[in-house]
N, C-alpha and C positions, 0 to 999 in steps of 0.2 A: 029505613035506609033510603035516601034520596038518589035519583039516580038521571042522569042528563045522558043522551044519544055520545054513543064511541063513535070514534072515525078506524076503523085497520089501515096502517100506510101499506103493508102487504105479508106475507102470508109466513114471512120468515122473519118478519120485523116487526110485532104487533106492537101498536102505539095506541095509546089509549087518552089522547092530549087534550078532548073533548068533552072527556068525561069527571063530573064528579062522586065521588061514593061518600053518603056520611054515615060512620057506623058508631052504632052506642055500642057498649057491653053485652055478652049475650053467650047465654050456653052453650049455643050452638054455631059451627063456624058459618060465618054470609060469605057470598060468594063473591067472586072481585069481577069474575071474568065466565066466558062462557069457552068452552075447549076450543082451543088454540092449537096448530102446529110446530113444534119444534125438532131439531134434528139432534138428536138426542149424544153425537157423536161428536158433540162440539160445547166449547164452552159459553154461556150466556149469561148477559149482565142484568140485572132486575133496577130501573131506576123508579123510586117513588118520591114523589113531591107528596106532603100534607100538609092539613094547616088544623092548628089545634090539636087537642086533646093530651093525656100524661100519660103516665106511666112505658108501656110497651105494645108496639103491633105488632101480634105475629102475623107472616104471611104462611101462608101454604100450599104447595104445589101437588095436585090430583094427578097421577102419572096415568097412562093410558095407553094401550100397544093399536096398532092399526086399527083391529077389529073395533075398538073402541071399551075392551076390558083394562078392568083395572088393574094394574102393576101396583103392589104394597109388598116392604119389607119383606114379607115371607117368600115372594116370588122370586127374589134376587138378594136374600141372605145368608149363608149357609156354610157349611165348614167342607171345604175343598176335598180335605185329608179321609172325610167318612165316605167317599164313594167306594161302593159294592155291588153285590148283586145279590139279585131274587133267588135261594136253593132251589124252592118250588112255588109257584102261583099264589100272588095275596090277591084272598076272591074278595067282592064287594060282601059286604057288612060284617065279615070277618074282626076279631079286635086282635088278631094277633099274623104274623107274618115270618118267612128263616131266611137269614141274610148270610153270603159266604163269612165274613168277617165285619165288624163293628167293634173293632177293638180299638178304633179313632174317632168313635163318636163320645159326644162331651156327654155327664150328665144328663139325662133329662129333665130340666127345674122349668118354669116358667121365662118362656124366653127363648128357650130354644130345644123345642120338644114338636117341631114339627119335620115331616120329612115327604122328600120330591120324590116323583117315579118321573122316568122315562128322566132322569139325568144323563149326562155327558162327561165325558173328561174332559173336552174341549170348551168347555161352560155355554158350547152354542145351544143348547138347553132353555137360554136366559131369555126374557123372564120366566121363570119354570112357573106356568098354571096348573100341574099335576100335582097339587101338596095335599097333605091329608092334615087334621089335626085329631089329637094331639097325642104322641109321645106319651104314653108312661114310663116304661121303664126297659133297659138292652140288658140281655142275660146271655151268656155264653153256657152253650149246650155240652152233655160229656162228647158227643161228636165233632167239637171243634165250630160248630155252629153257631150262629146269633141269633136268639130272638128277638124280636121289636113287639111290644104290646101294646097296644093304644085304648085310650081313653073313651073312644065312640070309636064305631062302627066303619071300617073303610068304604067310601063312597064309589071306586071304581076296581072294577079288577085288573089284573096285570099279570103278562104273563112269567113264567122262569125264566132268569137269566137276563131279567129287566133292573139296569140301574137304578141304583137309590142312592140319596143324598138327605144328611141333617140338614135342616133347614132351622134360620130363627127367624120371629117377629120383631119389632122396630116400630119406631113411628112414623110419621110423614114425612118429606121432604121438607124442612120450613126455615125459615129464616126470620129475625124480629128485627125491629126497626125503634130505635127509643125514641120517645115522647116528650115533651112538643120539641120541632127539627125546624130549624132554622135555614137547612140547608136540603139538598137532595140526598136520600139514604139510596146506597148500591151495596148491592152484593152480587158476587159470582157464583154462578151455579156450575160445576164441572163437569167436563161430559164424563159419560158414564164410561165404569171401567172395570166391567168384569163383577166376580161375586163379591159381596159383602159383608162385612158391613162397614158402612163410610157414613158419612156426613158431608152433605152441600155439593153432593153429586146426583146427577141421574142416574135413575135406572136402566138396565141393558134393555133397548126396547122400545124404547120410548119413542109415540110419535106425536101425542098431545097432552098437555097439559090443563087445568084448569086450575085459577086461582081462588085460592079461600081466604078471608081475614078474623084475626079475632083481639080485639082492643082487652087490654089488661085492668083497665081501670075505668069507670063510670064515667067520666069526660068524652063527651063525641071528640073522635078526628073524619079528617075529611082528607081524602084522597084526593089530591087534586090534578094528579099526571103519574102515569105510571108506564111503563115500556118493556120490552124484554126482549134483547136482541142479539143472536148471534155474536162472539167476539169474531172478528174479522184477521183471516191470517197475513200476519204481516209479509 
């Protein structure tokens, strides 16, 4: 990966018009950018210029809350409708937990077999870092009760009467750009909006981003301008 000095024009409008990136094919995603600020409440446009290479760029967006933790799909994905509560205490390493009702929690299959403590009904929650993984299986008790049973061992305790929420995984935030572009590729990223799951939006949360690329086909492109900037309210 070849790489020439960025300029930032400033801290809410990173431009990166100094820079080139040349990326071959590769297992692993390279990185475009080093964590950035963005204001997660608003919409933003992604401009890339390139030169060369086929097939498809993906781009990818690493979402980040202040402290500098990662925000991923399971943090801010989940089904509204299953929020409950704790009958009595899920201790740490326990595999199993009693919820008032789970009778609006989906299935447990891969995909959405994860669940939040210390949820909200106001979704101010978001990004929820309290997830456990994973889900086995919700069983309704002769007492009207829920069980939730999981797969590994709960990582934290919590006490009774503490909200829960289904949670699911998802992938990155990403966008693709086709190969070779003759012009400048945009996309719009939206501000975030509550739980999910969406596509081509932020996460609740978000204060930095980092960008990742991953070229589709064995041809170098070369990144030769890329920006990502607030849309501006008319």
């Amino acid at each position: 990966m070849k790489r020439l000095l960025f300029t930032a024009v400033c801290a809410a409008a990173l431009s990166l018009a100094a820079e080139e990136i040349t990326l071959a094919k590769a297992k692993k995603l390279q990185p475009v950018s080093q964590k950035i600020p963005v204001d997660g409440t608003k919409d933003h446009i992604l401009t890339l210029k390139t030169r060369g290479g086929s097939g498809k760029l993906h781009i990818y967006f690493f979402q980040f809350n202040g402290d500098q933790r990662r925000i991923g799909a399971p943090h801010v994905w989940g089904n509204a409708a299953s929020l409950t509560e704790l009958v009595g205490p899920a201790v740490r390493g326990a595999t199993e937990f009693t919820v008032k009702d789970a009778s609006q929690w989906k299935k447990p299959t891969s995909g959405r077999n994860i669940v939040a403590f210390d949820a909200k009904a106001d979704l101010s929650d978001l990004p929820n870092l309290k997830i456990d993984y994973y889900v086995k299986d919700v069983t309704k008790q002769a007492d009207g009760t829920w069980k939730i049973e999981m797969k590994t061992p709960l990582r934290r305790s919590h006490p009774a009467g503490t909200l829960v929420r289904q949670h699911y995984d998802g992938g990155h935030l990403c966008v693709t750009a086709p190969l070779p572009a003759d012009k400048p590729f945009t996309a719009t990223i939206r501000a975030a909006k509550g739980l999910g799951p969406y596509s081509g939006v932020w996460s609740p949360g978000v204060k930095l981003v980092q960008l990742y690329a991953q070229p589709t086909a064995d041809t170098p492109v070369t990144i030769t301008e890329w920006s990502l900037k607030p849309v501006q309210a008319e």
